[in-house]
C-alpha positions as CSV (number, residue, x, y, z in Angstrom):
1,X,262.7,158.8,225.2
2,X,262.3,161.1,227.1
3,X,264.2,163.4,225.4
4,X,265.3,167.2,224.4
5,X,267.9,165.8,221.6
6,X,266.5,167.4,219.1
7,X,264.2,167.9,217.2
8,X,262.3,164.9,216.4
9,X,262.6,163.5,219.8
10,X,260.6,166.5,221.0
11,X,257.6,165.8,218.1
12,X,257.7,162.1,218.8
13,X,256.9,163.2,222.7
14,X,255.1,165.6,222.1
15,X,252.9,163.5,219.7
16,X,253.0,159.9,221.1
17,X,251.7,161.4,224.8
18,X,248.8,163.2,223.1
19,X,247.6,160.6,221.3
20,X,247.7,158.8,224.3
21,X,245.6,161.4,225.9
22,X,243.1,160.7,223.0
23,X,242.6,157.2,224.1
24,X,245.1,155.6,221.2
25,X,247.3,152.7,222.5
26,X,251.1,153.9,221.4
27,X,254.1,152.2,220.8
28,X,257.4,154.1,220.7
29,X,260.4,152.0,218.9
30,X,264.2,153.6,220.6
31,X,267.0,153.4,219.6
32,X,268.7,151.4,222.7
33,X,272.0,153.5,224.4
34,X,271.9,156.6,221.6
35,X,271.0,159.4,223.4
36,X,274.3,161.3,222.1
37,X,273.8,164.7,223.9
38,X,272.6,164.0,227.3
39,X,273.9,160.5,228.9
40,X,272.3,160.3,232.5
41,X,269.1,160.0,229.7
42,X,270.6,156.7,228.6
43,X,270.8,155.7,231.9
44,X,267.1,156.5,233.1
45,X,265.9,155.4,229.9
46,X,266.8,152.0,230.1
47,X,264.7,151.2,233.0
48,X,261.8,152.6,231.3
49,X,259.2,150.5,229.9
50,X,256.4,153.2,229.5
51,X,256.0,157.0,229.8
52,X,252.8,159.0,230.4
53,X,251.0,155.4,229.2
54,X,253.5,155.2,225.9
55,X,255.0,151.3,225.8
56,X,258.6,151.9,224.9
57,X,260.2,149.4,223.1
58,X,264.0,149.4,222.9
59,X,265.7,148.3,219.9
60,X,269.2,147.2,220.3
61,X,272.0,148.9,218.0
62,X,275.4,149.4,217.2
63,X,277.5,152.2,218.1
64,X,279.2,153.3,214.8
65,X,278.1,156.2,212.4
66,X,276.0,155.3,209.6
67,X,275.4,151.9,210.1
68,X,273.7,152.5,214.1
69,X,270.2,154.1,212.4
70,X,270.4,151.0,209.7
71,X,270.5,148.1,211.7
72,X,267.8,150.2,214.2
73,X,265.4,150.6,211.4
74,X,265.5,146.8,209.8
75,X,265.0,145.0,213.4
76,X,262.3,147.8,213.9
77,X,260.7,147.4,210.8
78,X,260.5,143.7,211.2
79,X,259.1,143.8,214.8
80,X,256.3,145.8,214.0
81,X,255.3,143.1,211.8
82,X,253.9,141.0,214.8
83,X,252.6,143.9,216.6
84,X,248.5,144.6,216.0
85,X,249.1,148.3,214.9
86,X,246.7,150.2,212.7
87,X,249.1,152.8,211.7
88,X,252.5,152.8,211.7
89,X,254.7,156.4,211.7
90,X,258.2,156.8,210.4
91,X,259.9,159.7,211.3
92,X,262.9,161.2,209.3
93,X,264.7,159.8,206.0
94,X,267.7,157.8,207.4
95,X,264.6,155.1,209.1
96,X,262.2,155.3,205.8
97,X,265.1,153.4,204.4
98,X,263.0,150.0,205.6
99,X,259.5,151.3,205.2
100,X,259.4,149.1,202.3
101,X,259.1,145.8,205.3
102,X,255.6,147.2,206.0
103,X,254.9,148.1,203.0
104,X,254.7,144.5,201.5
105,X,252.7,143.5,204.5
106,X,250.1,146.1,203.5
107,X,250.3,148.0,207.0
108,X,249.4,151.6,206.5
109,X,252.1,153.9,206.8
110,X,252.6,157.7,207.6
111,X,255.8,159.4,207.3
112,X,257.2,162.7,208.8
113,X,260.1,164.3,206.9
114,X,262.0,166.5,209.4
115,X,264.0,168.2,206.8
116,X,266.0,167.1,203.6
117,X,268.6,165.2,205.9
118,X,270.6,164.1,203.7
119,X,272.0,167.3,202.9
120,X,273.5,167.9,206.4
121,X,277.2,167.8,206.6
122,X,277.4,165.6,209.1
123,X,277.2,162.8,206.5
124,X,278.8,161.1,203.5
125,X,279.7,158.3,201.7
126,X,277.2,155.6,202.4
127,X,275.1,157.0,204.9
128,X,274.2,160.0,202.1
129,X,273.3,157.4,199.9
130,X,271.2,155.5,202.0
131,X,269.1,158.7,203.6
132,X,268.5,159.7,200.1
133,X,267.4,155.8,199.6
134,X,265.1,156.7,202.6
135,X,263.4,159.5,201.2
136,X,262.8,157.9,197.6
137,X,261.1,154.8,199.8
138,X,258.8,156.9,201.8
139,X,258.3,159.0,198.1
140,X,257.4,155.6,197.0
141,X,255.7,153.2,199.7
142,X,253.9,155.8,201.9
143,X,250.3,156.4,202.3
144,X,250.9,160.0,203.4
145,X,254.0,162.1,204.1
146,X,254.0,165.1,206.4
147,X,256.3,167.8,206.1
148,X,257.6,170.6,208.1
149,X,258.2,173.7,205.6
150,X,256.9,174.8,202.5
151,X,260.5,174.7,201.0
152,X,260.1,170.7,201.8
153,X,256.3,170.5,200.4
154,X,257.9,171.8,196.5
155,X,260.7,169.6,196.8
156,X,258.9,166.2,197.5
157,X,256.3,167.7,194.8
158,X,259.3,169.0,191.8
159,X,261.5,165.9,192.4
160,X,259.2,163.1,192.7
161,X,255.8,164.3,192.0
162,X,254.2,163.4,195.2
163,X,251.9,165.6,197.2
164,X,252.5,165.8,200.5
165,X,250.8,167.4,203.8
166,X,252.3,170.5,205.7
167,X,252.0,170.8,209.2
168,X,254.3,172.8,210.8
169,X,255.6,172.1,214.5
170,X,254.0,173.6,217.2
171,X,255.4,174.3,221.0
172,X,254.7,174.2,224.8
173,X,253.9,177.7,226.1
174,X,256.9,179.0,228.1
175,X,257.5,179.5,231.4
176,X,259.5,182.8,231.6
177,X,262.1,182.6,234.7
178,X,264.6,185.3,236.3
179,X,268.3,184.2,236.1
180,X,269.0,182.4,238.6
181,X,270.4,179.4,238.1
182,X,272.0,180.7,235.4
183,X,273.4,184.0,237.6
184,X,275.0,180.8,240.0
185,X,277.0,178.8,237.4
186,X,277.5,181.9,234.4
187,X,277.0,185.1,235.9
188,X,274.3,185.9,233.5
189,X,271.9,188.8,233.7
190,X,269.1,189.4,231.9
191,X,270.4,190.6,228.5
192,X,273.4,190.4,229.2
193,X,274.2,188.0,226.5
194,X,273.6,186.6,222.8
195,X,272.2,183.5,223.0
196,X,273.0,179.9,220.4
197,X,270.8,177.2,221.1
198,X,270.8,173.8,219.0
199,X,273.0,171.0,218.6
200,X,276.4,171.1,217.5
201,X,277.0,170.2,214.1
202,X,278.2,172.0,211.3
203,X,275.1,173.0,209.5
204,X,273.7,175.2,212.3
205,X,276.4,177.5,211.2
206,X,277.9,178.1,214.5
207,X,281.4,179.1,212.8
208,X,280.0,181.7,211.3
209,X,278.4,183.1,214.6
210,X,282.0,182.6,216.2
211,X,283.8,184.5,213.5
212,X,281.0,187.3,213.3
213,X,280.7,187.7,216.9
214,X,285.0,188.0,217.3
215,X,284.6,191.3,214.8
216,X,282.0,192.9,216.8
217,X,283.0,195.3,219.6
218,X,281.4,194.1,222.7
219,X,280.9,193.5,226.3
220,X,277.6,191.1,226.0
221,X,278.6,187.3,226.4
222,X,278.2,184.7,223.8
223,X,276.2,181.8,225.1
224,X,276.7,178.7,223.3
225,X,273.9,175.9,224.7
226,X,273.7,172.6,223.1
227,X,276.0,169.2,222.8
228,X,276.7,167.1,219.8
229,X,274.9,164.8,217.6
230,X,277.2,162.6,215.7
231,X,279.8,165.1,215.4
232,X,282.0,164.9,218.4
233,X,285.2,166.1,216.0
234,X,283.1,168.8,215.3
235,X,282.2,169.4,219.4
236,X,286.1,169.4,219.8
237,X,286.7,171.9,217.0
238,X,284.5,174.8,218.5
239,X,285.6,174.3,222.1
240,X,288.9,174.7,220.8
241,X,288.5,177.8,218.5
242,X,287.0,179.2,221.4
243,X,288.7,178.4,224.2
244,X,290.7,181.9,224.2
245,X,287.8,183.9,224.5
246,X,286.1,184.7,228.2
247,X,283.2,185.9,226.5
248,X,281.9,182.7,225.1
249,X,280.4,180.1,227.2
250,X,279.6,176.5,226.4
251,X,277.0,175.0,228.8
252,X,276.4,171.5,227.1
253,X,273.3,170.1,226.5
254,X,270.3,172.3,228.8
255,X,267.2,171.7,229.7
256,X,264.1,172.4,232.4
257,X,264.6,175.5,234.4
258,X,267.9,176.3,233.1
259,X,267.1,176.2,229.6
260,X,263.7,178.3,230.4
261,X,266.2,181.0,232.4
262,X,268.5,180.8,229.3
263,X,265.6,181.8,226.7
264,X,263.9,184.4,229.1
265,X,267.2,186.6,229.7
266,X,268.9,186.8,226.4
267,X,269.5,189.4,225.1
268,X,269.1,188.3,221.3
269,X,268.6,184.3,219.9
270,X,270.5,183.7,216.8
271,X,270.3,180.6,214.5
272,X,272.9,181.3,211.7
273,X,271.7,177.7,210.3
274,X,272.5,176.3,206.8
275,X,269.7,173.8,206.7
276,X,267.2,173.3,208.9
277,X,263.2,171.5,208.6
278,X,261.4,174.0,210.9
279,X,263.5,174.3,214.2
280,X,261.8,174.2,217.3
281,X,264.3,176.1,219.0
282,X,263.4,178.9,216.9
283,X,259.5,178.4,217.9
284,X,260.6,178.2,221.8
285,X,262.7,181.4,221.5
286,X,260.0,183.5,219.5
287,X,257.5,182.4,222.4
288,X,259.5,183.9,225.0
289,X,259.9,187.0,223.3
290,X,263.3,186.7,222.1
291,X,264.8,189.1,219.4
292,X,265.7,186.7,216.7
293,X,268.4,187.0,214.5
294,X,268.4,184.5,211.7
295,X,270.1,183.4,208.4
296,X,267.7,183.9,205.5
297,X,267.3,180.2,204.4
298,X,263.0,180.0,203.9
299,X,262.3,177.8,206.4
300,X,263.8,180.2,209.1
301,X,261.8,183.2,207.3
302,X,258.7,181.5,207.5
303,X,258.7,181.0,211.1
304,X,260.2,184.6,211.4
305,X,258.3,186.8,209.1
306,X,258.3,190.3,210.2
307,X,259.9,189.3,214.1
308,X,263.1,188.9,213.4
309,X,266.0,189.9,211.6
310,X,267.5,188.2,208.6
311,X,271.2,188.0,207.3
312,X,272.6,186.3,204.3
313,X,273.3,182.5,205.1
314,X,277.0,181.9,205.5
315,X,278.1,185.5,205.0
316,X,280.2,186.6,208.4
317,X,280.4,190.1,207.1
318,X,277.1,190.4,206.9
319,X,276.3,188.9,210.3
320,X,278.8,190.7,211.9
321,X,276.9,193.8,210.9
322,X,273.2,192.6,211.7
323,X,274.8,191.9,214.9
324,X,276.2,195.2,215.1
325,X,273.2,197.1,214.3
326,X,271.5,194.7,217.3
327,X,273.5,195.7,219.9
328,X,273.2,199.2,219.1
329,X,269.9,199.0,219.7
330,X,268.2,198.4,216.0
331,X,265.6,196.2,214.7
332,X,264.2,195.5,218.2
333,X,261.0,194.0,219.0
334,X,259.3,194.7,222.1
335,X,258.3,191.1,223.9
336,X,254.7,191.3,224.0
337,X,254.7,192.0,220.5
338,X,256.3,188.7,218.9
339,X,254.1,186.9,221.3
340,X,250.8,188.4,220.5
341,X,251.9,187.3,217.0
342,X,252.7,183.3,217.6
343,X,249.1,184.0,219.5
């Protein structure tokens, strides 16, 4: 922390400052050295003790995959034992896994599920098994439970009869830029190009954007922004099934002006995701008046509604063809009119 990893580095910023601004004391608990898209983060991070009057506390951990978030979560959930804290917030399965430590100290625990995460391909094995052991504990132990779609709200309600509390994300208001930066380093234009933004792991559906996009007959550029989470063999696979083609660009993991310049000029945003809890980089594109172009799993139609166009999750042919139809110039929305309606 600070951070623009994803999702729930954003909400905990987002939330942690605020409540700060509300005169609440706040302690964030980090996971020590696992920053895994942007590393110069790491390296500023470790000299910081507190941001915007947040204490950060840094909890040592291990780098290997599925055990890291396990060993984080137990020394966590014991060192908040001898802190003074009214509340404590959990946020995502994988770290619910220990809410029980709390829990039989009788502190008062909130819990926000980011999305069914245990699902995501990235995983398997034991750490499947022990993110589903996280979401049964915060089913369980919690005193509430926050959740980020409506999809999420039934599940937690069909599978273990527990009522939970929707509040959807929210975003910054943009700043729209010209391309400039990204004019210097891609030789972008405004619309000149299709725009992925997220990380880079195999349930965003980025293959399936790759494949549709090769079909379709076109000079517009397909920008690829993001770096990995986990999933470096994964990183490696796209680069290389790209790597042939002049028309796709990888920038890595973006962010400030450059990521604002990135949203404002693009031509279309498309998410082609498999899962997802309610993306943010959805929200951010909408509010720059992005055309959107999205796979028709419900938490991406219930951001969406009307402003944007859907296509059947994990169907090339049939995003091949809503890209098509894009380019030709369908099912466009003019700018002010998606903003007026996140307004």
């Amino acid at each position: 922390m600070p951070s623009r990893e994803g999702g729930v580095e954003i909400v905990v910023e987002e939330l942690s400052t605020r409540l700060v601004q509300l005169g609440n004391e706040v302690h964030v608990y980090n996971r020590k050295g696992k920053n895994v898209q942007n590393k110069n983060v790491d390296k500023e991070n470790k000299k910081i003790k507190e941001y915007k009057g947040v204490k950060i506390i840094n909890i040592p951990t291990i780098n290997k995959k599925g055990l890291d978030a396990f060993i984080y979560s137990f020394f966590a959930s014991i060192r908040v034992l001898f802190g003074n804290y009214d509340i404590l917030h959990y946020h995502a399965e994988g770290s619910c896994a220990m809410l029980w430590i709390p829990h039989l100290f009788h502190k008062k625990v909130v819990v926000t599920i980011h999305g069914l995460d245990w699902q995501r391909s990235k995983w398997g094995g034991f750490a499947t098994k022990y993110i589903k052991f996280g979401e049964k504990c915060a089913a369980k132990y919690a005193d509430e439970i926050i959740v980020l779609s409506e999809n999420v709200k039934k599940y937690f309600k069909k599978t273990y009869n527990r009522e939970t509390v929707f509040i959807p994300n929210g975003i910054e208001k943009p700043t729209n830029r010209k391309a400039n930066i990204i004019k210097s380093k891609y030789n972008l234009d405004k619309d000149d190009y299709i725009l992925f933004l997220a990380r880079i792991v195999p349930e965003k559906g980025l293959d399936d954007l790759i494949d549709a996009y090769e079909k379709v007959n076109t000079d517009k550029k397909l920008i690829i922004a993001g770096g990995a989470s986990h999933t470096n063999d994964y990183l490696k696979h796209i680069k290389e099934k790209v790597k042939n083609n002049k028309n796709i660009i990888m920038t890595g993991f973006v962010q400030g002006e450059e990521l604002d310049e990135l949203y404002s000029n693009a031509y279309l945003y498309c998410l082609p995701s498999h899962i997802e809890g309610m993306p943010i980089s959805l929200l951010e594109a909408m509010s720059y008046g992005c055309n959107i172009l999205v796979s028709d799993i419900d938490e991406n139609v219930q951001v969406t509604e009307k402003y944007g166009t859907k296509f059947e999750t994990g169907n090339t042919k049939n995003l091949s063809q809503k890209l098509k139809e894009e380019l030709d110039g369908k099912n466009r929305y003019e700018q002010n009119k998606i903003q007026e309606f996140l307004n």
